[in-house]
C-alpha positions in Angstrom: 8.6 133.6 141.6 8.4 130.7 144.2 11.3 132.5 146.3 8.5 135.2 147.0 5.8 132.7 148.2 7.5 132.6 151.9 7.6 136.1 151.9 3.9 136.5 150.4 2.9 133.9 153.5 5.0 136.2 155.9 3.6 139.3 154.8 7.0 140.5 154.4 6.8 141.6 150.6 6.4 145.3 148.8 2.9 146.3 147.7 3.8 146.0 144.0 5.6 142.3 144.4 3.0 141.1 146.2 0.5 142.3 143.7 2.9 140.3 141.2 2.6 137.2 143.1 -1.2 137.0 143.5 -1.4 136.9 140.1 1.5 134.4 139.9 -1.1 132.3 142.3 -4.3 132.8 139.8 -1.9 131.4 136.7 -0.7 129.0 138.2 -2.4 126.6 140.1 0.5 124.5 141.3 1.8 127.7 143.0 -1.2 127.7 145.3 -0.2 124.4 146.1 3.2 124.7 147.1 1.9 128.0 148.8 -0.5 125.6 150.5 2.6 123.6 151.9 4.2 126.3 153.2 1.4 127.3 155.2 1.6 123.9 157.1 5.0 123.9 157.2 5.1 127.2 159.0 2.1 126.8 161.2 4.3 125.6 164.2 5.7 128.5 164.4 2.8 130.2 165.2 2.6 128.6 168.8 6.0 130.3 169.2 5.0 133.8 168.0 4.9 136.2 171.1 1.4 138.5 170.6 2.8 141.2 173.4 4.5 144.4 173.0 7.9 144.9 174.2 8.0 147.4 177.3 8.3 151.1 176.6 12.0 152.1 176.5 13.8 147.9 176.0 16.0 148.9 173.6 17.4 152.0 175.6 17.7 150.1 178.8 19.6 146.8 176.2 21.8 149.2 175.0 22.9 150.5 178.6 23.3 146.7 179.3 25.9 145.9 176.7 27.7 149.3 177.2 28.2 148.3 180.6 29.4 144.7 180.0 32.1 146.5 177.5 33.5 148.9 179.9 34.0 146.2 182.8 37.1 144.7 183.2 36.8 141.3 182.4 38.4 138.2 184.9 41.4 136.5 183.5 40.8 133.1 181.9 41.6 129.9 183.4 45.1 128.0 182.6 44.2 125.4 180.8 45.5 122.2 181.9 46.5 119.6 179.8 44.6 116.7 179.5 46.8 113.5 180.6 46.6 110.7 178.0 47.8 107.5 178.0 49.4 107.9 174.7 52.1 110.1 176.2 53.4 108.1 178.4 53.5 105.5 175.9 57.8 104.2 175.3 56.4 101.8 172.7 56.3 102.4 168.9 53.1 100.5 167.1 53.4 98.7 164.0 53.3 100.7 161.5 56.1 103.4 163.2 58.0 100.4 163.0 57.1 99.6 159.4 57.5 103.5 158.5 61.2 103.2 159.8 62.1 100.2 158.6 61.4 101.4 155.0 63.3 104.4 155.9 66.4 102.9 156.7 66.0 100.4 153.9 66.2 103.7 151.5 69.3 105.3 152.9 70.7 102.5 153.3 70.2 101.6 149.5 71.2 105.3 148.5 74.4 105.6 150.8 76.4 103.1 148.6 76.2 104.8 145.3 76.5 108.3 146.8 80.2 107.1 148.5 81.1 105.6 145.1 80.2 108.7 143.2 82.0 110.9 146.2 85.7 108.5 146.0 85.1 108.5 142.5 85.2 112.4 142.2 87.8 112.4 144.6 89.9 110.8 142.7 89.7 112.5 139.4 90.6 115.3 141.6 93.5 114.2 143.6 94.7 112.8 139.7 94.6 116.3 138.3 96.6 117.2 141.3 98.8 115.0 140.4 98.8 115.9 137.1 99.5 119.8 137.9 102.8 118.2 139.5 104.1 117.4 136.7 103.0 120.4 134.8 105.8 122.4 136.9 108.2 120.6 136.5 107.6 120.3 132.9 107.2 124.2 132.7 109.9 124.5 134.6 112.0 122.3 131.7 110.1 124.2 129.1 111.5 127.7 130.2 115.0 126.2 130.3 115.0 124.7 127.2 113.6 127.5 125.5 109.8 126.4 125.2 111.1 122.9 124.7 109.7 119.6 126.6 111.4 116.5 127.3 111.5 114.9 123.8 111.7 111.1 124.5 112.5 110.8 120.5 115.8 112.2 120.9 116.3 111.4 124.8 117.9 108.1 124.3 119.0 105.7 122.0 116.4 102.6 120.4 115.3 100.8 122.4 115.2 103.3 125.1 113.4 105.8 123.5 110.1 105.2 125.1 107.4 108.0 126.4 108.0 107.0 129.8 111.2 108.9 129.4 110.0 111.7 130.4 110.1 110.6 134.3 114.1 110.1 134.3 114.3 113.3 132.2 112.9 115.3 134.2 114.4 113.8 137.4 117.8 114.0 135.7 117.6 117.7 136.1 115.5 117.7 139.1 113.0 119.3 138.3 110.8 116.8 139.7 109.3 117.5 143.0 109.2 114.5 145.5 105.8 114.0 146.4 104.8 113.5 143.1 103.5 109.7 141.6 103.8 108.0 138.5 100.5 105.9 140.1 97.3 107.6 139.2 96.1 107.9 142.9 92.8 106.1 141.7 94.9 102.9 142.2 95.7 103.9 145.8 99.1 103.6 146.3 101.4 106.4 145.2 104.5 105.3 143.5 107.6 107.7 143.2 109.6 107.5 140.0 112.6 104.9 140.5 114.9 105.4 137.3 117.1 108.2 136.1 117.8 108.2 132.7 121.3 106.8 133.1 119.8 103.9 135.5 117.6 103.1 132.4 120.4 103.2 129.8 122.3 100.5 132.0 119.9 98.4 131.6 119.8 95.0 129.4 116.7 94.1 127.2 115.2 92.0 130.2 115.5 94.6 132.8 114.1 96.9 130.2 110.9 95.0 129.3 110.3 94.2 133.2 110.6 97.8 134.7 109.7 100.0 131.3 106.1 100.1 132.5 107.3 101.6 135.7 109.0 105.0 133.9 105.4 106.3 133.6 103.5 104.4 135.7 100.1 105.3 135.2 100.3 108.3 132.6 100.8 108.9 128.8 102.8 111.3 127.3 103.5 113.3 124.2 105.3 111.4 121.2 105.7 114.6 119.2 105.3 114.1 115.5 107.3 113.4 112.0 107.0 115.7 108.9 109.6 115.6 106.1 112.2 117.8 107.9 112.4 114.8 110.7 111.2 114.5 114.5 110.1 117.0 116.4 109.4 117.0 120.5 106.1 118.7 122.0 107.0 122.6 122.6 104.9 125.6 123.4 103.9 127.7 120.5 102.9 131.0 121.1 101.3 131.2 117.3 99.1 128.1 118.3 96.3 127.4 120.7 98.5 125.7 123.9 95.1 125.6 125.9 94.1 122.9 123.3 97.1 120.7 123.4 97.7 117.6 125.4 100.8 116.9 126.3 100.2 114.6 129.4 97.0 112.3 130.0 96.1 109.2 132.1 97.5 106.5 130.3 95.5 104.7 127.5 93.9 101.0 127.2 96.8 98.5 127.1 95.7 96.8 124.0 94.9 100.3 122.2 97.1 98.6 119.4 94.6 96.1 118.8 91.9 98.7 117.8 90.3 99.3 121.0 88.2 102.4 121.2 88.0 102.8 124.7 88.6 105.6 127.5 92.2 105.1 130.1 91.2 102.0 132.4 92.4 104.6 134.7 89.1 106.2 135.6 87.0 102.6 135.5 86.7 103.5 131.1 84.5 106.7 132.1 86.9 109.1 130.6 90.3 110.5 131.3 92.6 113.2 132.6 94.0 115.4 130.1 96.7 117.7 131.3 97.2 120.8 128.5 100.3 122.8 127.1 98.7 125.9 129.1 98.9 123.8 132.3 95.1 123.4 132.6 93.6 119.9 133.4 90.1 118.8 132.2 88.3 115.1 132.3 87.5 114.4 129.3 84.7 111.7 129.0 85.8 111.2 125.3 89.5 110.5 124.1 88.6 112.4 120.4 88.7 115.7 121.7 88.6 119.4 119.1 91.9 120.0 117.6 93.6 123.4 117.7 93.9 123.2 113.5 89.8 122.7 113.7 87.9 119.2 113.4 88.9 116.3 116.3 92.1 114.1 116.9 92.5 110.6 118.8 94.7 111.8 121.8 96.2 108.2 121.9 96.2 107.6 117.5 97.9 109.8 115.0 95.9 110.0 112.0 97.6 107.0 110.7 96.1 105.0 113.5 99.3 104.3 114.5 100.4 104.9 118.4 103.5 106.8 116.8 104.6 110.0 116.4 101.9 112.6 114.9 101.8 113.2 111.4 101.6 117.4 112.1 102.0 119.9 114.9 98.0 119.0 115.6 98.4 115.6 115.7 98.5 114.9 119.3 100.0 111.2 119.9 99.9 110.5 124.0 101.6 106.8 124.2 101.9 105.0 127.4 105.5 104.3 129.4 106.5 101.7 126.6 105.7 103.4 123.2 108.3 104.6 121.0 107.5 107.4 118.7 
């Protein structure tokens, strides 16, 4: 009801309301006060209240006037000019742009070295798979010679020069091996071409041996095969078996694996390793227990004897470094 007292004091209400709010007023005596109020606050508006009548015929003649206004053409506006400030011509930075690109350096600056350690470090898991695919042709190449045979370093050479890194001279032996690839995982920088054919190793004497075997293989592990009752038998693709789950090449594995250590290849900085397949497909594996093709997992660099020797089944991937025998 007290939104209809202005409009009670301007006359401005409906017969029936304001019939409504004069008996609001008798009820409620606190109404006529507040109507009281209003009165005084509206009183100087009375001095502003025009008594006259408009002129016959204002609004006919105010409607002419705006018709005309719309019809005219009006003037273009002036180009504004920019106001000159002193600001603009200002060459020097304040305090706190300096501040704002200080701590903006500071950041990329902190963020730049991990980002080029993470970009070399995928680089060269890549250029190592590369490497890696090198060797798969010329080990394909061996296979589809020998009948779906790979080099077997078992039966390769006489004890004591029947070592994984065989493989190298093998392979070289019948040339298969193409020139530009390296025993030297290219993490390491430096690429290193194999040095030895397999006659050049058998001349050797147990010195020589021990002082160059590491270089055969270089940076890389190979198959050992495996031993069953009917004697040693040499990695070979196997139509009847999953190929695209057998190693037969990998980065090479810690030096002291014999010891017990259960770390990755110290190839990668221990993050993982290269694992080149029977299929001819590379993968890094963070993990050297990877899914066997006869179901459940297999150390690629332990047979199940935890032995680095030969495997103790077809699924018993053994991948020794340049110097194991099998």
């Amino acid at each position: 009801m007290d939104e209809n007292l202005i409009g009670y004091l301007l006359n401005a209400l409906d017969s029936d309301t304001r019939r409504e709010t004069e008996k609001y007023l008798q009820r409620h005596p606190e109404a006529g006060e507040q109507l009281s109020q209003l009165r005084q606050a509206l009183e100087p508006l009375e001095a502003d209240r025009e008594m006259c009548d408009p002129s016959p015929g204002l609004w006919v003649r105010t409607l002419a006037r705006v018709a005309e206004f719309q019809c005219r053409q009006l003037s273009s506006a002036p180009r504004r000019v920019a106001a000159r400030s002193e600001t603009t011509h200002r060459t020097w930075w304040r305090r706190a742009d300096v501040l704002v690109a200080a701590s903006v350096l500071l950041c990329v600056s902190l963020m730049i070295p991990p980002i080029l350690a993470k970009v070399r470090y995928q680089r060269d898991i890549v250029a190592c798979q590369n490497n890696l695919h090198d060797f798969y042709i010329a080990l394909n190449d061996y296979s589809s010679r020998h009948h779906g045979s790979f080099p077997d370093v078992a039966k390769a050479a006489p004890a004591p020069f029947n070592v994984a890194g065989n493989f190298v001279p093998v392979l070289m032996e019948e040339g298969f091996l193409p020139d530009e690839v390296s025993v030297q995982c290219p993490a390491f920088g430096k690429s290193t071409h194999p040095q030895y054919t397999l006659h050049d190793l058998l001349i050797m004497d147990a010195e020589e041996l021990d002082s160059r075997i590491w270089n055969l293989a270089g940076s890389y592990a190979y198959s050992l095969g495996y031993r069953d009752a009917a004697g040693e038998h040499g990695p070979r693709l196997d139509p009847s078996q999953l190929n695209s789950m057998r190693p037969i090449m990998a980065d090479r594995p810690p030096r002291d694996i014999v010891l017990g250590t259960i770390g990755n290849s110290p190839n990668h900085g221990g993050a993982g390793q290269n694992v080149l397949f029977m299929d001819g497909h590379c993968a890094f594996c963070p993990q050297r227990v990877l899914p066997c093709s006869a179901g459940g997992f297999d150390d690629i660099y332990l047979n199940q004897d935890n032995q680095v020797q030969a495997g103790r089944s077809p699924w018993d991937t053994v991948l020794g470094d340049s110097a194991a025998h099998p």
